[in-house]
N, C-alpha and C positions, 0 to 999 in steps of 0.2 A: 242150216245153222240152228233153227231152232230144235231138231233132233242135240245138238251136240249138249246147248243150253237148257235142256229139258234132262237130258243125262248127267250135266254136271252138277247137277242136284241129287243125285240119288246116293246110296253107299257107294265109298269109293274105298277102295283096298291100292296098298302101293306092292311092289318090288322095290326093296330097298336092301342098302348095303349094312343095314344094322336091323339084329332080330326085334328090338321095340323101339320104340321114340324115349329120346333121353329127356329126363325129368329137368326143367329145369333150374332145381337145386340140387344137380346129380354133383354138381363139383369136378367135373371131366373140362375139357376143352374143344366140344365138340367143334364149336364153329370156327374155331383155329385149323381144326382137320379137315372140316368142310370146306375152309377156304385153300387149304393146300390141295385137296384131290382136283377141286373144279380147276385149279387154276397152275395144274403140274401136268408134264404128260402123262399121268397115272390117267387121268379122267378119259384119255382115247380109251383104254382100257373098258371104262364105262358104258362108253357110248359102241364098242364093238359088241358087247354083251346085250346093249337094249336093242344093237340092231338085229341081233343072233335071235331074241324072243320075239320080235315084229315076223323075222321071215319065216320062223316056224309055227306062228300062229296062224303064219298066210296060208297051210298045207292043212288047217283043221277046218278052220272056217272064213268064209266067203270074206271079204275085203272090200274095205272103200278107205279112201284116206284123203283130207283136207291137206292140200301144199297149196294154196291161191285159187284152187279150184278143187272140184270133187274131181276124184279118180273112181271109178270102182273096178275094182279086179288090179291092183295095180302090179307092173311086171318087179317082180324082185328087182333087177337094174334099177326101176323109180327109185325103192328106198334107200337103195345105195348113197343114188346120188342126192338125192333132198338130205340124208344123214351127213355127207360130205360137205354138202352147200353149208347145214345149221354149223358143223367143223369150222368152216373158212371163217367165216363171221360171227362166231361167236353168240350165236342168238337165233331163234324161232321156236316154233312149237307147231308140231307134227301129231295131228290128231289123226288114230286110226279108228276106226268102227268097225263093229263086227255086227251088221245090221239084222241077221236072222238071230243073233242073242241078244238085240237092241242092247250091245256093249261098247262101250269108249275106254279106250288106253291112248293117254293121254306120254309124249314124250315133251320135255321141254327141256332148252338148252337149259346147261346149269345145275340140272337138279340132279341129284345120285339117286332118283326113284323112278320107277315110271306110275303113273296113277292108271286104275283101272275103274272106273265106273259101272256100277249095275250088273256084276258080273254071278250069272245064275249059276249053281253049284256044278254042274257037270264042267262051264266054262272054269272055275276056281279049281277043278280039281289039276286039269290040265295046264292052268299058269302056275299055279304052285308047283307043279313037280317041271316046267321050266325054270321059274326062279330058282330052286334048287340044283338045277344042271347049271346053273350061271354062279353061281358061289352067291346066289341074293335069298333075302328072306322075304315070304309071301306074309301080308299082314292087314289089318283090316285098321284106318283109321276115324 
């Protein structure tokens, strides 16, 4: 845990469903929309897209993921079903590491991003051009 705590400190870059962060005197209604994806079936949508970038980040590099315990190597099936469990109930947060990039992607119920922590350039180059296979925009906040 204190790898995770020492990572979420570092730059953290998201996948998100909008190319910037909206100003907040942009005059829009973001959190109106916000509140409609999370809280419409649109947001399964979402949450099949974050799981589509989890399992093909699992085919680049090595894998470990906090559910209540460390996994490492974990089987595709695991995140299926921890993805389905945070579904049922409406809440968790499913920390993955990618421990030979000392990288953290961060999933939490709720949120239309995923967080990526400490992510070294050759890792950026290949989650960006996943978020872009997922209709998400890669971004650094």
């Amino acid at each position: 845990m204190d790898r995770i705590d020492n990572l979420l400190e570092k730059t953290c870059y998201i996948m998100d469903f909008l190319p910037e962060q909206v100003k907040e005197n942009a005059g829009g209604q973001f959190f109106d929309v916000e509140n409609y994806l999370i809280n419409s079936d649109k947001y399964t949508a979402f949450v099949e897209k974050f799981k589509g970038i989890i399992l093909k980040l699992m085919c680049y590099y090595h894998t470990s993921i906090f559910w209540n315990k460390w996994v490492d190597y974990p089987r595709p099936e695991k995140i299926a079903e921890i993805i389905s469990e945070m579904s049922e109930h409406h809440s968790g947060t499913l920390n993955v590491l990618f421990p030979q990039e000392n990288t953290l992607l961060v999933f939490e119920w709720g949120d239309l991003n995923l967080s990526v922590y400490n992510p070294p350039e050759q890792v950026q180059t290949i989650m960006k051009k996943l978020a872009s296979s997922e209709s998400l925009f890669w971004r650094k906040i």
